[in-house]
C-alpha positions as CSV (number, residue, x, y, z in Angstrom):
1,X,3.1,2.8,-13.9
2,X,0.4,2.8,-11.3
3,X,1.3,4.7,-8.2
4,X,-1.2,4.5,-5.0
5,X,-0.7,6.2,-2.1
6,X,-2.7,7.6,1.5
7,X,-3.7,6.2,4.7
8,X,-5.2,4.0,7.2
9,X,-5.6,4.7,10.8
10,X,-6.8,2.4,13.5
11,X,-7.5,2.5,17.2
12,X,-4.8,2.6,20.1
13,X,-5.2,-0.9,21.3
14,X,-5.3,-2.3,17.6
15,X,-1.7,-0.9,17.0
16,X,0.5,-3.8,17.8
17,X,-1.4,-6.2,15.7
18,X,-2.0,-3.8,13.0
19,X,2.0,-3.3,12.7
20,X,2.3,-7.0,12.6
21,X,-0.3,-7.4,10.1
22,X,1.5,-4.3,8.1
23,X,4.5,-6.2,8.2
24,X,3.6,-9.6,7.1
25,X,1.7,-7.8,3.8
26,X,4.5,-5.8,3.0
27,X,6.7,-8.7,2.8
28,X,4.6,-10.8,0.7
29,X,3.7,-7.6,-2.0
30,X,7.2,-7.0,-2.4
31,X,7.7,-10.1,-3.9
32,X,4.4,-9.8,-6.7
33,X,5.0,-9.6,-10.0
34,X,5.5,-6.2,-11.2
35,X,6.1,-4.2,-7.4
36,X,7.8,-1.4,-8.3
37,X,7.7,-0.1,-4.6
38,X,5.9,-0.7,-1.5
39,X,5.9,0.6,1.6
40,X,4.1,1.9,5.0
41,X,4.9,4.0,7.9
42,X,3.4,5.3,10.9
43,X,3.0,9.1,11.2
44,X,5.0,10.8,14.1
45,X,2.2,13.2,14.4
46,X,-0.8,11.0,14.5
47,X,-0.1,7.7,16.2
48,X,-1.8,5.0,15.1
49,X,-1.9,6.2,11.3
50,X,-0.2,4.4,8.8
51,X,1.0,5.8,5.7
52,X,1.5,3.8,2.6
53,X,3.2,3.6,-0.8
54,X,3.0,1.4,-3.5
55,X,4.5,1.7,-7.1
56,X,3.5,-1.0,-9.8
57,X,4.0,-1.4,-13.6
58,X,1.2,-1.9,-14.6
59,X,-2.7,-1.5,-13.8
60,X,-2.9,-5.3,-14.6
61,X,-0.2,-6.7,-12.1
62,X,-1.7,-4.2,-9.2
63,X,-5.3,-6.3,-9.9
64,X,-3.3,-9.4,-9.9
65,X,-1.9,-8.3,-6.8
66,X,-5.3,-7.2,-5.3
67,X,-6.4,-11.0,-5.8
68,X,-3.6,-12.5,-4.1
69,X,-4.7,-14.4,-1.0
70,X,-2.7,-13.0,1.6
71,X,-4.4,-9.4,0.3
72,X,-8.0,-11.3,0.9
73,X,-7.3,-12.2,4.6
74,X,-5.4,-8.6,5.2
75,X,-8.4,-7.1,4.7
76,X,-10.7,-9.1,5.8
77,X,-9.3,-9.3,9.6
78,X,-8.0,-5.4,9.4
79,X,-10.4,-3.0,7.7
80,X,-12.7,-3.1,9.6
81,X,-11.1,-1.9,12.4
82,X,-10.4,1.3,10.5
83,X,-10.9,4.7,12.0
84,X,-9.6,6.8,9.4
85,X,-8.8,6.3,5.5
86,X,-7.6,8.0,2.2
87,X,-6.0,6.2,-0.6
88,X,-5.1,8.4,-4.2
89,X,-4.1,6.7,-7.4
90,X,-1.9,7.8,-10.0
91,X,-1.1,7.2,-13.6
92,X,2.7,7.7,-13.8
93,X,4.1,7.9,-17.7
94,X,7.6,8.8,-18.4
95,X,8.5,11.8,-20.9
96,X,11.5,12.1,-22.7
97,X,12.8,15.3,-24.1
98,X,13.7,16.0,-27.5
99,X,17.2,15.6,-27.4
100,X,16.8,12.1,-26.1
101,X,18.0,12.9,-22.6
């Protein structure tokens, strides 16, 4: 599983169409092949900064993901009214113990 997580903060006045923008990708990368999880939320602490999650099975799905229209436009018309950003990515594998539990 490929985990990715940080975030992205914008202006003051760009806050209402960011969150509308926010909204719109979430609801279209939930439904991607292979979304595990996916999510953003604005930090009580720091206005204006969105934190997000996203949880896929696979490295390939995520790129399939990445070149999804609606990812394209999301960027095009929001990054570069970023202020702030940090993203991390994970490789997530899953142990078992020995005793099969």
């Amino acid at each position: 599983m490929l985990v990715i997580s940080g975030f992205l903060s914008f202006k003051p006045e760009d806050r209402d169409e960011v969150l509308e923008g926010l909204l719109a990708v979430s609801e279209l990368s939930r439904q991607d092949a292979g979304c595990v999880e996916y999510w953003w939320a604005e930090e009580i602490e720091r206005p204006n900064t969105f934190r997000f999650f996203e949880a896929w099975e696979t490295p390939e799905l995520f790129e399939a993901h990445r070149k999804m229209p609606y990812e394209d436009a999301f960027n095009e018309r929001y990054l570069p009214k970023l202020i702030g950003v940090d993203a991390n990515v994970y490789a997530v594998t899953t142990r078992t113990s020995a005793t099969g539990a």
